[in-house]
Each structure stands twice: as structure tokens, then as C-alpha cells.
N, C-alpha and C positions, 0 to 999 in steps of 0.2 A: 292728847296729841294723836296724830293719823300720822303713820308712813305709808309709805306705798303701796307695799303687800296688802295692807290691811285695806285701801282705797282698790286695791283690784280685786279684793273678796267681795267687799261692798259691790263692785260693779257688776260682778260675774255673778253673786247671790241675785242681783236684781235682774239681769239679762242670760237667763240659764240656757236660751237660743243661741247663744254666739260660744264658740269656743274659748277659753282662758288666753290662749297664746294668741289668739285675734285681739282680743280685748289687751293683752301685754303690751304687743304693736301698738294698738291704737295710740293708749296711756301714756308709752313714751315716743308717741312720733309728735302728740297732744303739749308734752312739756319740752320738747325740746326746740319746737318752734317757739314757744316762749320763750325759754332764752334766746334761741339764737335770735327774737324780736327786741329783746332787753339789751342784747348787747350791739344790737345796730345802733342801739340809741331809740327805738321805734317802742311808743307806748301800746301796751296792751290793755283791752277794758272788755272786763264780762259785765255786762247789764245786769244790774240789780245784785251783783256780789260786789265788785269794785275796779281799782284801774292801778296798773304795776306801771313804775317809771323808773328808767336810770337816771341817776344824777351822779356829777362828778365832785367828789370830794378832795377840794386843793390838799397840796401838800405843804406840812407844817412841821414844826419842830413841837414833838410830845415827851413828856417824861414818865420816866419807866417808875414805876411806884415803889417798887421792893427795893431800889438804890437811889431813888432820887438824879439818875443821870439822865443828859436829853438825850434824846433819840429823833431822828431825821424819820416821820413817816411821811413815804409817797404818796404821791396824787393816786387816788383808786377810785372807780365805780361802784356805790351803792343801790340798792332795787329799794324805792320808796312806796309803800301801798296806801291807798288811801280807799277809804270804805265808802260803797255807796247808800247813799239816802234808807234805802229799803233797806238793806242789811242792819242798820243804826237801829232803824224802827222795831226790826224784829227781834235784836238783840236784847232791847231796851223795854220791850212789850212783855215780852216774856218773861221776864224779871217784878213786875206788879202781883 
């Protein structure tokens, strides 16, 4: 697993010309136009990694498992990713 810190180390060990707090800025001006594209409804796609989409998941009657009672869950927006072609391949290449 990658968090953030550890993705801005990675970035800043590899671009040792730019300063940490430029590279910080960039990182989250970088993810938060993602969301705020996810949550217009507007898909995003990086070639050759893959492509992020909201979808809206209706609202249903689920049951709680530990009591067996229903529970009313709301309509909410989930982020569905879907992997592209080359990702598949390189994942799947590597593993031979």
C-alpha cells in the first residue's frame, strides 16, 4: 500500500530540483481536481493506467448482520475504476 507521504517522497527523491512544498502543492491541487471531476459526474482517464467514474448507487432496504434488523441505506455515489489494456498486460507479464 502507498499513502501520500510516502508518494511525495517518491516524487521529491526523483525530482530533487523542485522543492518538497512545490511538489506538496502540485500532489494535492493534482488530486483534488480529481475529485472535484468525480464528483461533477465527469470521468477521468490517464492513458495506459486506467479511467475513474462515479456511479450512483440506488437506495435500498439492507440488513444489519449482527441483529438481523433492516436498515433504509441512501442513494450514494461510488468511484468505479476500470484498468487499462497496458496495465493488465504489465501486471500479468510480470507474473510469468
Amino acid at each position: 500500500m502507498i499513502v501520500k507521504s510516502k508518494l511525495l517522497k517518491q516524487i521529491s527523491d526523483n525530482y530533487p530540483n523542485f522543492f518538497r512544498k512545490d511538489l506538496e502543492k502540485f500532489l494535492n491541487i493534482f488530486l483534488n481536481e480529481i475529485m472535484s471531476s468525480l464528483n461533477r459526474g465527469e470521468r477521468v482517464e490517464f492513458r495506459g493506467f486506467g479511467t475513474f467514474s462515479s456511479r450512483t448507487q440506488k437506495s435500498r432496504i439492507s440488513r444489519n448482520p449482527r441483529t438481523g434488523e433492516k436498515v433504509h441505506t441512501p442513494q450514494k455515489k461510488t468511484i468505479h475504476f476500470k484498468m487499462a489494456k497496458e496495465l493488465f498486460t504489465k501486471l500479468n507479464d510480470d507474473q510469468k
